[in-house]
NUZABA-195970 format. One record per residue: residue number from 1; residue in three letters; x, y, z of N, C-alpha, C in turn. Coordinates in pm, 1 decimal. Atoms other than C-alpha are relative to their C-alpha. Layout:
N
NODE resi resn       nx       ny       nz      cax      cay      caz       cx       cy       cz
NODE  NUM  ALA        X        Y        Z        X        Y        Z        X        Y        Z
...
This chain:
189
NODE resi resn       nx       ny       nz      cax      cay      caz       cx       cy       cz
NODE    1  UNK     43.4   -138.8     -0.3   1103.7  -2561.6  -2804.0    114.8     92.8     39.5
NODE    2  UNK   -105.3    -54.9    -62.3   1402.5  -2427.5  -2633.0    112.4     19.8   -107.7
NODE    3  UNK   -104.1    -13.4    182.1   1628.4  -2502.1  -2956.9    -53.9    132.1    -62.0
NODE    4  UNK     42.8    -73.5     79.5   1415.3  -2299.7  -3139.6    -25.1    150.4     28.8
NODE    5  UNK    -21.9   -119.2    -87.8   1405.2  -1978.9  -2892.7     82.7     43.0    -81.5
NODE    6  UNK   -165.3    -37.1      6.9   1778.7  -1986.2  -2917.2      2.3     28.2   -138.0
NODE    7  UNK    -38.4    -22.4    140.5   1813.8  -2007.1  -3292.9    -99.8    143.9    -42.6
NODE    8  UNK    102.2   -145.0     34.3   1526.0  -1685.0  -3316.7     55.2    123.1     95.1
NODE    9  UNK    -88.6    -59.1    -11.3   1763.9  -1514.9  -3083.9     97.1     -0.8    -64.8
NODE   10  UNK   -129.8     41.4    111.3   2072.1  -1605.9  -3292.1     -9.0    101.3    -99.6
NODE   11  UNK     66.3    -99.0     93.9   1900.7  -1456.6  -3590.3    -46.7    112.3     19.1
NODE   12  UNK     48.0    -83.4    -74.1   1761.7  -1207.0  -3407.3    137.1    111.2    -12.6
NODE   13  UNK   -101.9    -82.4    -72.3   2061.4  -1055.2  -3258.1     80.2      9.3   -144.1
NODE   14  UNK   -117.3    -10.6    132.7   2271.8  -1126.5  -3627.8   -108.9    110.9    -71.1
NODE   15  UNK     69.1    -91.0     52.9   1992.7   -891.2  -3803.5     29.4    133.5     50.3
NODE   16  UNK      3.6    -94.6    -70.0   1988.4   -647.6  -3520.1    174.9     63.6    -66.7
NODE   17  UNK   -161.8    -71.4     68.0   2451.9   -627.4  -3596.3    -33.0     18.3   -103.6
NODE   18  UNK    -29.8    -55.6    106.4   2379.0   -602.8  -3960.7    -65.6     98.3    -16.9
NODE   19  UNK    106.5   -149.8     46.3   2144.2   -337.7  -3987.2    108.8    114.7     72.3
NODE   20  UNK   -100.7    -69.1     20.0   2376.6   -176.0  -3757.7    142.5     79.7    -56.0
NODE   21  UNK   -128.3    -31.5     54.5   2703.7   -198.2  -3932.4    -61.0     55.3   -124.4
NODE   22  UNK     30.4    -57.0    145.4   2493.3   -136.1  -4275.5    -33.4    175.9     38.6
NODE   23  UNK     87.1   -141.9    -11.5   2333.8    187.1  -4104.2    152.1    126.7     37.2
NODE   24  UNK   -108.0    -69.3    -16.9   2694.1    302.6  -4028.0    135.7     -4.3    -78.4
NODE   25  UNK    -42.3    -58.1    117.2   2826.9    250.4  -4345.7    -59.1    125.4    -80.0
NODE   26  UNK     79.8    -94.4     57.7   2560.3    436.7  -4467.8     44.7    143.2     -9.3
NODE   27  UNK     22.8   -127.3    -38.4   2608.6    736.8  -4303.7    134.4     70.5    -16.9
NODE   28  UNK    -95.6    -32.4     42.2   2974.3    766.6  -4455.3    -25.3     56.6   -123.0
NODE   29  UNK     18.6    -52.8     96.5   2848.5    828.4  -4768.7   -161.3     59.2    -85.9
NODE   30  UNK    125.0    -56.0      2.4   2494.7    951.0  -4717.2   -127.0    -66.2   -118.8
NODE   31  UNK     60.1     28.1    104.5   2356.6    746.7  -4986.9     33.5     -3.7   -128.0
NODE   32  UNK    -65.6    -40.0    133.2   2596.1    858.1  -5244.0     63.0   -136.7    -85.4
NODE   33  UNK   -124.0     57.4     20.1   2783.7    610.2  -5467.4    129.9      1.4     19.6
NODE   34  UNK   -158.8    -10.5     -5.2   3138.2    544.0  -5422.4     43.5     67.5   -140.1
NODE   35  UNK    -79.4    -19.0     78.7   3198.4    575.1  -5757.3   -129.2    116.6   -102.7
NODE   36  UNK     84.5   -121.3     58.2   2939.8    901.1  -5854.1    138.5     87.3      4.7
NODE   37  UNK   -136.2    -78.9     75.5   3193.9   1149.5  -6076.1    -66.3     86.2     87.3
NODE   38  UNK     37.8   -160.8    -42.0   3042.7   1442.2  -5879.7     67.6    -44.6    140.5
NODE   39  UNK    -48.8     50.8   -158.3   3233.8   1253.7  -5507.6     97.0     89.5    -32.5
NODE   40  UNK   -147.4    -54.2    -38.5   3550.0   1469.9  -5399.3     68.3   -144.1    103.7
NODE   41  UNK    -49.2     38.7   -104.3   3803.8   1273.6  -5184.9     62.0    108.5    102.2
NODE   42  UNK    -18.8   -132.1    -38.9   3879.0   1492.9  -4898.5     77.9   -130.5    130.8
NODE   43  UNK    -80.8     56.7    -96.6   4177.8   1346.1  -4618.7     83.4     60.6     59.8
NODE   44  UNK   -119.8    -49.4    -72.1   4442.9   1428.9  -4357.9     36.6    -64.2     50.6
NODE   45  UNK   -126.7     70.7   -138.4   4659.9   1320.5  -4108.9     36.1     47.9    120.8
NODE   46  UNK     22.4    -66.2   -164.2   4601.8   1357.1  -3708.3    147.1    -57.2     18.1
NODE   47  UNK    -64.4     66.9    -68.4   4924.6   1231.3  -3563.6    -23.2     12.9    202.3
NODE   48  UNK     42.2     -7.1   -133.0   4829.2   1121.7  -3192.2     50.7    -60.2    126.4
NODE   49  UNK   -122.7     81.6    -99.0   5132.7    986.2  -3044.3    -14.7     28.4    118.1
NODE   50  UNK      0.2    -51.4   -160.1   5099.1   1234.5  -2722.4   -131.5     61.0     31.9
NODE   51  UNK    134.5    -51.0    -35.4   4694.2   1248.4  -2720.9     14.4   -121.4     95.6
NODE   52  UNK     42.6    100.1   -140.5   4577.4   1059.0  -2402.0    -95.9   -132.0    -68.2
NODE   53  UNK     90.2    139.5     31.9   4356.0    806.8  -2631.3     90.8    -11.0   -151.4
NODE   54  UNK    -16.5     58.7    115.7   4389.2    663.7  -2986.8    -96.5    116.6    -86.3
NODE   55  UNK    128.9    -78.0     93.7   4136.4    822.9  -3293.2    -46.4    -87.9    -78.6
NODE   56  UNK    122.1     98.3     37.1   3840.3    615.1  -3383.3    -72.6     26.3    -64.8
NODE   57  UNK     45.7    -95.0     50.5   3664.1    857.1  -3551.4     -2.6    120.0    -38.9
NODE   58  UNK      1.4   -147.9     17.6   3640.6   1199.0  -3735.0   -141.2     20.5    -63.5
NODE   59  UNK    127.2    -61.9     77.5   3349.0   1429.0  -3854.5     39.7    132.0    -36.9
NODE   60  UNK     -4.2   -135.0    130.3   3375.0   1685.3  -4154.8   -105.5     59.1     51.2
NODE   61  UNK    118.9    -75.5     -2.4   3158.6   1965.4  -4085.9    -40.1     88.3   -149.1
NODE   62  UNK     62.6    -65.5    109.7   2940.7   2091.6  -4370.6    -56.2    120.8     32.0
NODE   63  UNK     66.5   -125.9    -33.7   2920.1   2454.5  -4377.3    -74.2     53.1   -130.3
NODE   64  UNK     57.1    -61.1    141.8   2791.1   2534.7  -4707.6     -6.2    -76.3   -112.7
NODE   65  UNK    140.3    -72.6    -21.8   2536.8   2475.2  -4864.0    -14.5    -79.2    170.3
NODE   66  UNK     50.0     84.8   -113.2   2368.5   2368.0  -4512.3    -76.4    -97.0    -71.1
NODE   67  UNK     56.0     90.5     11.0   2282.5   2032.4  -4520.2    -96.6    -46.7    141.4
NODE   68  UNK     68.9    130.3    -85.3   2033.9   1794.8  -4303.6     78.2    -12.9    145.8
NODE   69  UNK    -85.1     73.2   -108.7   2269.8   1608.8  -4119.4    119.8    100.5     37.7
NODE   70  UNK   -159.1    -54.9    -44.0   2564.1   1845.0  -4106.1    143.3     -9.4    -15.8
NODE   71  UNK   -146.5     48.8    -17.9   2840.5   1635.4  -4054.3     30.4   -145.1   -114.5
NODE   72  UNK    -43.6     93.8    122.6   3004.4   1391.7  -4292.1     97.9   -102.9     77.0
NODE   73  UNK   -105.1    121.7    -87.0   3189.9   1043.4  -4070.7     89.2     -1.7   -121.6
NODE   74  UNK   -106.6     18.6     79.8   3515.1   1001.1  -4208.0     75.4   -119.8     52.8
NODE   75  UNK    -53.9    103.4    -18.1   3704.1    663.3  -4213.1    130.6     39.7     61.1
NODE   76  UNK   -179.8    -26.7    -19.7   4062.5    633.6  -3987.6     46.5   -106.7    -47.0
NODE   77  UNK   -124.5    135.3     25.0   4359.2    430.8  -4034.9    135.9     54.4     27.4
NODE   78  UNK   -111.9    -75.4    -22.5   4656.5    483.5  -3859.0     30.4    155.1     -4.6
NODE   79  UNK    -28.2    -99.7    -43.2   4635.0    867.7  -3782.6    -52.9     64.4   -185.6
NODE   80  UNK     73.6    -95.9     65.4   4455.3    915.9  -4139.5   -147.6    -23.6    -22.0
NODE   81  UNK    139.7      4.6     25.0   4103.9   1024.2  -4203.4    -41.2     71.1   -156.0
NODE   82  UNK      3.0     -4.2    122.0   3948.4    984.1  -4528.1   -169.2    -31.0     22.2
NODE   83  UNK    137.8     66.2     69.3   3582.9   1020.8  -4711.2     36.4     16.0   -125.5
NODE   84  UNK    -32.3     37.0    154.9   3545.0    930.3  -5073.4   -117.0     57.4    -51.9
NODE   85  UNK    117.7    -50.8     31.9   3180.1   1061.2  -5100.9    -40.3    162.5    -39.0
NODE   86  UNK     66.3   -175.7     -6.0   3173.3   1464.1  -5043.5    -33.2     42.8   -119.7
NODE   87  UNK     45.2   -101.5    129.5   2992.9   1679.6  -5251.6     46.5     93.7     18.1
NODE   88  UNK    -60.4   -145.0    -15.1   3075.7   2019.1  -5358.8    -96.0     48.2     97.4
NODE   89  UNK      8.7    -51.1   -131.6   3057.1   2228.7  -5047.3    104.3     53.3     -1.8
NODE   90  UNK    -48.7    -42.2   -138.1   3238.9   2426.2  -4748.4     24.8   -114.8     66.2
NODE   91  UNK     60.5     83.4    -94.6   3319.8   2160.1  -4547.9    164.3     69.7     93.0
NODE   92  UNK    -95.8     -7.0    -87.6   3597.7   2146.1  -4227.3     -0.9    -95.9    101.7
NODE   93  UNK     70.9    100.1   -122.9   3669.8   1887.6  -3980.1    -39.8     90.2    141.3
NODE   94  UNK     60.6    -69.8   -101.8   3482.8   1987.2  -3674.5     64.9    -64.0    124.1
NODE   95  UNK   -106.4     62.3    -94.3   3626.2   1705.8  -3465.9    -25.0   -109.9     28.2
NODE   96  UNK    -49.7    146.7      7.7   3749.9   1336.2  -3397.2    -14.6    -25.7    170.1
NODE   97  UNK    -37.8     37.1   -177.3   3829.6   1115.2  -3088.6     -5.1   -136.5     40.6
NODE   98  UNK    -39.3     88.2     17.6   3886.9    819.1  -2984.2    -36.1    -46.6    187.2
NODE   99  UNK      8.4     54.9   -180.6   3921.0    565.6  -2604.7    151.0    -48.6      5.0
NODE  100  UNK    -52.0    110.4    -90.0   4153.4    422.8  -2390.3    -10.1    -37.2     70.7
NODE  101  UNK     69.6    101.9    -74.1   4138.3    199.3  -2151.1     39.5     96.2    155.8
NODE  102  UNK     16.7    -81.8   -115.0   4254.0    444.7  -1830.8    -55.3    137.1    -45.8
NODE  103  UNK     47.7   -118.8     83.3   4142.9    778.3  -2036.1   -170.5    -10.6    -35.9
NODE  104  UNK    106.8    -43.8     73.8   3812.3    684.4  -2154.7     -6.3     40.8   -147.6
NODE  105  UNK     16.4    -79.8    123.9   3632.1    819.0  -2429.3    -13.3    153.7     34.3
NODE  106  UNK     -2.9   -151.0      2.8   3753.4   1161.1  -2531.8   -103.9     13.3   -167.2
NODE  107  UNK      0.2     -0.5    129.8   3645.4   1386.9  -2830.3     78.7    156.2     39.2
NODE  108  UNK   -112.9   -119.8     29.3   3889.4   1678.8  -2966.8    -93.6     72.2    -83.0
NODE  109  UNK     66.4    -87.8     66.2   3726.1   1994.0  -3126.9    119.7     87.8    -32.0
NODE  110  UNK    -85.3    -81.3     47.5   3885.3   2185.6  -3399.7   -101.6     89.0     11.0
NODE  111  UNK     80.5    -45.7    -74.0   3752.7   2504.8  -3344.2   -105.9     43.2   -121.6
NODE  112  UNK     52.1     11.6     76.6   3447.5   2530.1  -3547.2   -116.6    161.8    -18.8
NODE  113  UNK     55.9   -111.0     -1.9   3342.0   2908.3  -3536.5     90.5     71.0   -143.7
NODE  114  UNK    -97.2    -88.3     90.9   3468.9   3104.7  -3862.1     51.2   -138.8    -90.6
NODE  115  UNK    -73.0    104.0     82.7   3684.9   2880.3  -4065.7    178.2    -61.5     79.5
NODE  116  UNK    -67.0     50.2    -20.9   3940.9   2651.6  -3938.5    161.6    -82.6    -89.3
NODE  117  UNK   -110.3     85.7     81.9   4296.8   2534.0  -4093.2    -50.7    -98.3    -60.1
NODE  118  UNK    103.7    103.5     44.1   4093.3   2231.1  -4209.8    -93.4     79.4   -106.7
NODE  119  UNK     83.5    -35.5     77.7   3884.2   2428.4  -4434.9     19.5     14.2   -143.6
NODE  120  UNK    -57.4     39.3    106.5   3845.9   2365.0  -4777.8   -187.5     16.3   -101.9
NODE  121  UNK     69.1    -28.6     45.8   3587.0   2485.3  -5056.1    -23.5   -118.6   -116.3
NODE  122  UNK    -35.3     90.7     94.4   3510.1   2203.1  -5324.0    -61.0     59.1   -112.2
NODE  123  UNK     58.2    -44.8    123.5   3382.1   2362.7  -5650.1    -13.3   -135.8   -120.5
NODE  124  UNK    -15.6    117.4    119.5   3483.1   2067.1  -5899.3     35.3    -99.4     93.2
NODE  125  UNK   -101.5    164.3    -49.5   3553.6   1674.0  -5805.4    122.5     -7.8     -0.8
NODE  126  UNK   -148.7     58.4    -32.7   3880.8   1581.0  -5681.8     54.7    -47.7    161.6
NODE  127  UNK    -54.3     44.7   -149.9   4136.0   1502.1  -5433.1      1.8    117.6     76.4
NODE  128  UNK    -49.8   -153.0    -92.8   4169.2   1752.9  -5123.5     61.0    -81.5    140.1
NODE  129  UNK    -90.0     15.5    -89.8   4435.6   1707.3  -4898.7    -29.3    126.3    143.4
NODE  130  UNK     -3.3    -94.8    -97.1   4325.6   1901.5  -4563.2    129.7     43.7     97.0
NODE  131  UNK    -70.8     22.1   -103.3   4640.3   1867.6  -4430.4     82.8   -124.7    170.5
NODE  132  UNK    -83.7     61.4   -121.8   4920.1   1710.3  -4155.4     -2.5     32.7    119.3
NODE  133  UNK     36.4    -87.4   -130.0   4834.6   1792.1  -3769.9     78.3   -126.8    136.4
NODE  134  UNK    -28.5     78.8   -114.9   5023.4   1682.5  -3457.0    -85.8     63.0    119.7
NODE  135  UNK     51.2    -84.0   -138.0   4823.2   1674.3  -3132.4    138.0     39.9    107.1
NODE  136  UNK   -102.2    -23.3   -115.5   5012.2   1852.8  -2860.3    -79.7     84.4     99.2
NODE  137  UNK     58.6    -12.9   -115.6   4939.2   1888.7  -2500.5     27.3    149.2      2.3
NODE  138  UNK    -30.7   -130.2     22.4   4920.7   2271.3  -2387.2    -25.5     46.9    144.9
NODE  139  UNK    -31.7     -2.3   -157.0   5027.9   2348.3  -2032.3    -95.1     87.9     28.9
NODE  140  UNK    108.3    -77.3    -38.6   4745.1   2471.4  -1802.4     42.0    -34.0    164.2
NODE  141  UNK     -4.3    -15.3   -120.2   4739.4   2534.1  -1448.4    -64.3   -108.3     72.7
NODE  142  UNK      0.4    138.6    -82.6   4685.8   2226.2  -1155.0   -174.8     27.2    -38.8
NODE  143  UNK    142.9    -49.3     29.4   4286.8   2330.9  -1176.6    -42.4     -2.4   -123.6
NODE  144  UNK     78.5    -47.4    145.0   4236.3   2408.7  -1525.2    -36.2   -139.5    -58.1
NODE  145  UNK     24.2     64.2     47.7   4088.2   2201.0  -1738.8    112.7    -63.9   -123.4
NODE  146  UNK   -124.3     29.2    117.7   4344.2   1999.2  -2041.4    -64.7     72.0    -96.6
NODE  147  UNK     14.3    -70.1    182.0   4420.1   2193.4  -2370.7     72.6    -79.2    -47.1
NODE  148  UNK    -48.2     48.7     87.7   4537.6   2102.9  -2654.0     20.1     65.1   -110.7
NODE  149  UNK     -5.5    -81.8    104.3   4648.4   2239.4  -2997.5     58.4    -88.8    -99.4
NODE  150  UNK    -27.2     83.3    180.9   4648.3   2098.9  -3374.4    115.7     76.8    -27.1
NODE  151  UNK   -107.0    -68.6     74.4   4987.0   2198.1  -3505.4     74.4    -83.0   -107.4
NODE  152  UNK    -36.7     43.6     94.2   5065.9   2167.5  -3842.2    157.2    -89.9    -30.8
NODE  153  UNK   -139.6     69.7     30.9   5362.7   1920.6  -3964.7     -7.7    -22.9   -170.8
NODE  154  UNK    -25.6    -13.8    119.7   5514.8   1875.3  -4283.5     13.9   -164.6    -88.6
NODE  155  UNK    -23.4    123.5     23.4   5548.7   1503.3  -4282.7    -99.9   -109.6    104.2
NODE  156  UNK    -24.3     39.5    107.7   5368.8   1279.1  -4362.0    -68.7    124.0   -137.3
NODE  157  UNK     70.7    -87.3    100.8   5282.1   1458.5  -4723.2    -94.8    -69.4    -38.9
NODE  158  UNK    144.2     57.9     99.4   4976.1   1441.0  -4946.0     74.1   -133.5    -70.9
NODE  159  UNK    -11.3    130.8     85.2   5171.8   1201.1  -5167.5     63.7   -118.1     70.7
NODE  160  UNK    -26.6    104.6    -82.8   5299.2    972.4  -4904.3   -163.6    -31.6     77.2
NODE  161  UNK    125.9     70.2    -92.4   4949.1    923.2  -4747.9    -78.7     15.5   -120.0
NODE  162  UNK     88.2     87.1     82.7   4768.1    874.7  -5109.4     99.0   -130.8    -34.8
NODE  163  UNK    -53.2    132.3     40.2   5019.7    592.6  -5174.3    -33.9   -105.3    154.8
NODE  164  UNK     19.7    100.0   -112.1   4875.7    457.6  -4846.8   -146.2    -26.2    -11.4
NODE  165  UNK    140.1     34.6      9.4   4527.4    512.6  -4905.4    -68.0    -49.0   -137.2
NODE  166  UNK     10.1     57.1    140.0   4552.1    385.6  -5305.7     -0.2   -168.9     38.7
NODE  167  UNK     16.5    131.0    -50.1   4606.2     45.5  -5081.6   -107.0    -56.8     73.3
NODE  168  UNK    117.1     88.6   -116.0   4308.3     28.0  -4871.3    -99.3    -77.3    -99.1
NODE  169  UNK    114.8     64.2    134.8   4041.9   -204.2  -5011.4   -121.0     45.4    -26.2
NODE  170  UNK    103.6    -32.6     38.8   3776.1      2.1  -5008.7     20.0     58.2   -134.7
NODE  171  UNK    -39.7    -36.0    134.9   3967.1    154.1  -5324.0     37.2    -75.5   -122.2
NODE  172  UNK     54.5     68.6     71.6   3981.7   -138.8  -5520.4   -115.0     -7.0    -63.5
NODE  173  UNK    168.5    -11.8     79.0   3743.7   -124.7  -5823.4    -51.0    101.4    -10.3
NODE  174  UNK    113.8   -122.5      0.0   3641.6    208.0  -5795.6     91.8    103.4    -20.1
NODE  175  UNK    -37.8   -123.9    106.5   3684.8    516.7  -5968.0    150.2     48.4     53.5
NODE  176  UNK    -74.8     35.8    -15.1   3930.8    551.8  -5713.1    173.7     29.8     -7.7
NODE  177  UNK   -129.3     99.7     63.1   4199.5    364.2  -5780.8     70.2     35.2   -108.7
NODE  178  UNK    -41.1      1.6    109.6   4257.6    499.3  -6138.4    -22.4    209.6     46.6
NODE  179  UNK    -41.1   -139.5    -16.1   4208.9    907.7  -5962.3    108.9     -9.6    116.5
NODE  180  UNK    -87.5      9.4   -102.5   4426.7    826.8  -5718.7    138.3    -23.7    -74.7
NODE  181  UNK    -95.3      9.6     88.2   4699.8    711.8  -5919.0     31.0    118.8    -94.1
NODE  182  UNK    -54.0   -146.8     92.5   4689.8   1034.6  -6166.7     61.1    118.1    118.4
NODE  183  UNK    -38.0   -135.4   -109.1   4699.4   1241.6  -5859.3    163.5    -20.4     38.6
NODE  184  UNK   -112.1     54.5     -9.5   5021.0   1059.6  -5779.7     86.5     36.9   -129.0
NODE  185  UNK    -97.4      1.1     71.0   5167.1   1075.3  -6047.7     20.6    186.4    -60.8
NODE  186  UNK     -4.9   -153.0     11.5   5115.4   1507.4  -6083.1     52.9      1.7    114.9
NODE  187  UNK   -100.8    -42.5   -134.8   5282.4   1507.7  -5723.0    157.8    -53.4    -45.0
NODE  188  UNK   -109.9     41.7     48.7   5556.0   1318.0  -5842.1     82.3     41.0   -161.1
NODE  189  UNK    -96.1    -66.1    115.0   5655.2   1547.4  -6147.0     60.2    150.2     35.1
């Protein structure tokens, strides 16, 4: 009887992770296909060399039309964040964040009143490059609370970070792979 507990926990607990990890794929692309012609790709590049944590996460904010949910999770990798799903919209990132192990979990807010450097209108499908951003610390008094400020950089470019994200494997097989490459190759003429 005791075997059989264990193995209905086992199963148990493996159901419970997949539903999770499925329910947080999900919510990257709301239901959408990967490869629906009406998806935009929409990406940037945090660099977070002198943030107090790492970045684990970002969220696009949807300002127009209003949606439901709001916000749109965006995949990292190495200091870029990428969705493959958006619809036409307003959108802007609203804000990311990440842990470390003496720091904790932070989160960073771009500022999300009005329209933000990050902002970006999608009318037709395509790529949208939101931009290159270094965090940098922003001197405050012994009391005050930490600032911080997104400041634009010039490197890496759009076409050095789609020849990085034409490699991930979620872009294998899918539409993709073969817009990603044209886009490349109009940066490179």
């Amino acid at each position: 009887m005791k075997n059989r507990s264990n193995n209905i926990y086992w199963v148990t607990l493996m159901a419970l992770f997949s539903a999770t990890l499925l329910s947080g794929c999900a919510s990257m692309g709301d239901g959408r296909s990967v490869d629906d012609p009406t998806n935009s790709l929409v990406f940037a590049y945090i660099d977070m060399d002198d943030a107090p944590t790492d970045m684990s996460y970002a969220k696009l904010q949807q300002v127009a039309p209003k949606s439901e949910a709001g916000y749109w999770g965006m995949g990292t990798d190495e200091g870029i964040i990428v969705n493959q799903y958006i619809p036409p919209g307003s959108f802007q990132i609203a804000h990311f964040g990440g842990n470390s192990f003496l720091m904790g979990e932070h989160q960073y807010s771009f500022p999300t009143y009005g329209r933000n450097a990050t902002a970006v209108t999608i009318e037709q499908p395509g790529i949208y490059f939101l931009g290159a951003y270094k965090y940098q610390d922003v001197d405050t008094g012994f009391f005050e609370a930490g600032k911080f400020s997104m400041e634009p950089i010039t490197s890496p470019t759009e076409q050095a970070l789609l020849k990085t994200i034409v490699t991930m494997d979620w872009v294998k097989g899918t539409q993709w792979e073969a817009r990603i490459r044209k886009r490349l190759m109009e940066l490179s003429q």
